[in-house]
N, C-alpha and C positions, 0 to 999 in steps of 0.2 A: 756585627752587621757587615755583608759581604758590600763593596765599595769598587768597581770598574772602572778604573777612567782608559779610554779610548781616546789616541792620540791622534788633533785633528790635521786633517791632510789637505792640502792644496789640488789633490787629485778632481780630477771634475768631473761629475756624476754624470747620466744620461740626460736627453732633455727633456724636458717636461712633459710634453705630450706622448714621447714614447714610454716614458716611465707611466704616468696614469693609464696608458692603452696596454701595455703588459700586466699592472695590478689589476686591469679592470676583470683579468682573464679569473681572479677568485671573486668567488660569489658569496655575496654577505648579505644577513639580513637588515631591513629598514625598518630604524627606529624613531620617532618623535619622541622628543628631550622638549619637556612641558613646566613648565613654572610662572608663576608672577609677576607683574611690573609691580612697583613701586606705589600704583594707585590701585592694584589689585587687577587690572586688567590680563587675562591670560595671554601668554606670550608660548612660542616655540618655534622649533628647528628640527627638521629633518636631517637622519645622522647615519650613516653605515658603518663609521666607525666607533661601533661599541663593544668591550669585551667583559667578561667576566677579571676578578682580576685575584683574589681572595675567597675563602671559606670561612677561616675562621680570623679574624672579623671578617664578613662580610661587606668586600669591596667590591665594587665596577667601575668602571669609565668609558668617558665618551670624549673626543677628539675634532672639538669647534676650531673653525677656522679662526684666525686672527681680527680678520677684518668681520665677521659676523656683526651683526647690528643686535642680535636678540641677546648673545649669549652676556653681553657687560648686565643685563634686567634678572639673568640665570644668578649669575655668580653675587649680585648685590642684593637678591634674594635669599641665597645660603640653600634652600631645596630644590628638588628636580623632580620628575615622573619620566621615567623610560617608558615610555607605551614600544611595545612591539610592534609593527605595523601586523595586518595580517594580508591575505590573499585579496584581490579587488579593493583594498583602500588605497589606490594610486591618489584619486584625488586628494588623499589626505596629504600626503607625502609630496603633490607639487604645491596644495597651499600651502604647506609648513616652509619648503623651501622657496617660496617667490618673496621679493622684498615689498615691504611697506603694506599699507591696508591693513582688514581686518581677517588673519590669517582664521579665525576663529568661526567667521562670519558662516560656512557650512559644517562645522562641525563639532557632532553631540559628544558629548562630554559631562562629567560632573567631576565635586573637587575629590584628590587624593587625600593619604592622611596626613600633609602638609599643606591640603588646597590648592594644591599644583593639579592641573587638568590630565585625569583619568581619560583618554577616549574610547565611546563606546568600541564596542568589540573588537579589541585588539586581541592578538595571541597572550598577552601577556604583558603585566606591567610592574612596575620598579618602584615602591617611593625613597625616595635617596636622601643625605646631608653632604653640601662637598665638605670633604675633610683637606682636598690638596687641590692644587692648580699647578702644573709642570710647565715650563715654558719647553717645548719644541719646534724648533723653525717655525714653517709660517701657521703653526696651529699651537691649541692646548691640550696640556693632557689632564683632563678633571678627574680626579678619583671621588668616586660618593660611596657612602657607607649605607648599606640598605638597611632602610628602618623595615619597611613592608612589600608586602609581592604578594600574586598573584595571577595565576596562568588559567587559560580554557585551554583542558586537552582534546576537541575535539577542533579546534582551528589550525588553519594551516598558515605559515607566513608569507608575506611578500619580501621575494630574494631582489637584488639587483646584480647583474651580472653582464660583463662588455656591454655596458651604458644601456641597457635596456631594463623594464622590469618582467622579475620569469615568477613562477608558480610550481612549486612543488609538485613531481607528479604522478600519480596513483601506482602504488606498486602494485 
């Protein structure tokens, strides 16, 4: 097993806002990270940081902030659904991300093969187990082991790109 440590430094990084305003300049797709509360209520969170991470086993992850309110119902669940967003599901993607209420209240769905919420016509979707939780600064890094998936290839997704959302566009 290859093993890195990286010596920490006192050096001090950019500040905040220039740092998120220069990553904003790569463009990444939006995903809803879907699972369960504890009384069965569907729960989620809107995420652009999710990556492939594995082939064989089959990993990915997603990268919740610290303070998130949903993600402690995620992880005390043990499964997830990646839904892909796709192209025109903006609304989905600011109810997932607003705090409180019934984030669920406009949007169709049925369960995945953990019961974790499938939403209707996404580009594509993930049903997951986390297998790790990493602590990184002010976020986590969740690795899930994909039990199941399933993509539409003729949908196209919704990107986020310098804080706005963009659309794929016809070659």
């Amino acid at each position: 097993m290859l093993t890195t440590r990286f010596s920490q430094s006192a050096r001090q990084g950019p500040d905040p806002t220039r740092f998120r305003s220069v990553l904003g300049h790569f463009a990444s797709g939006i995903t809803a990270i879907t699972s369960r509360d504890a009384h069965g209520n569907p729960v989620g969170m809107a995420v652009s940081s999710f990556t492939s991470v594995s082939l064989d086993p089959p990993l990915v992850a997603f990268l919740p902030g610290k303070s998130s309110s949903t993600f402690p119902a995620i992880a005390d669940r043990g499964t997830f659904c990646v839904n892909v967003l796709a192209a025109g599901q903006e609304e989905i993607c600011r109810a997932l991300s607003a705090s409180g209420g019934d984030k669920f209240a406009s949007v169709a769905w049925r369960p995945g093969p953990h019961g974790d919420p499938v939403i209707e016509d996404v580009v594509a979707w993930i049903g997951c187990t986390i297998q790790a939780v990493h602590d990184a600064g002010d976020h986590h890094i969740v690795i899930g082991h994909v039990d199941d998936l399933d993509a539409r290839t003729e949908a196209s997704p919704l990107l986020f790109f310098r804080s706005g959302y963009r659309h794929l566009a016809a070659a």
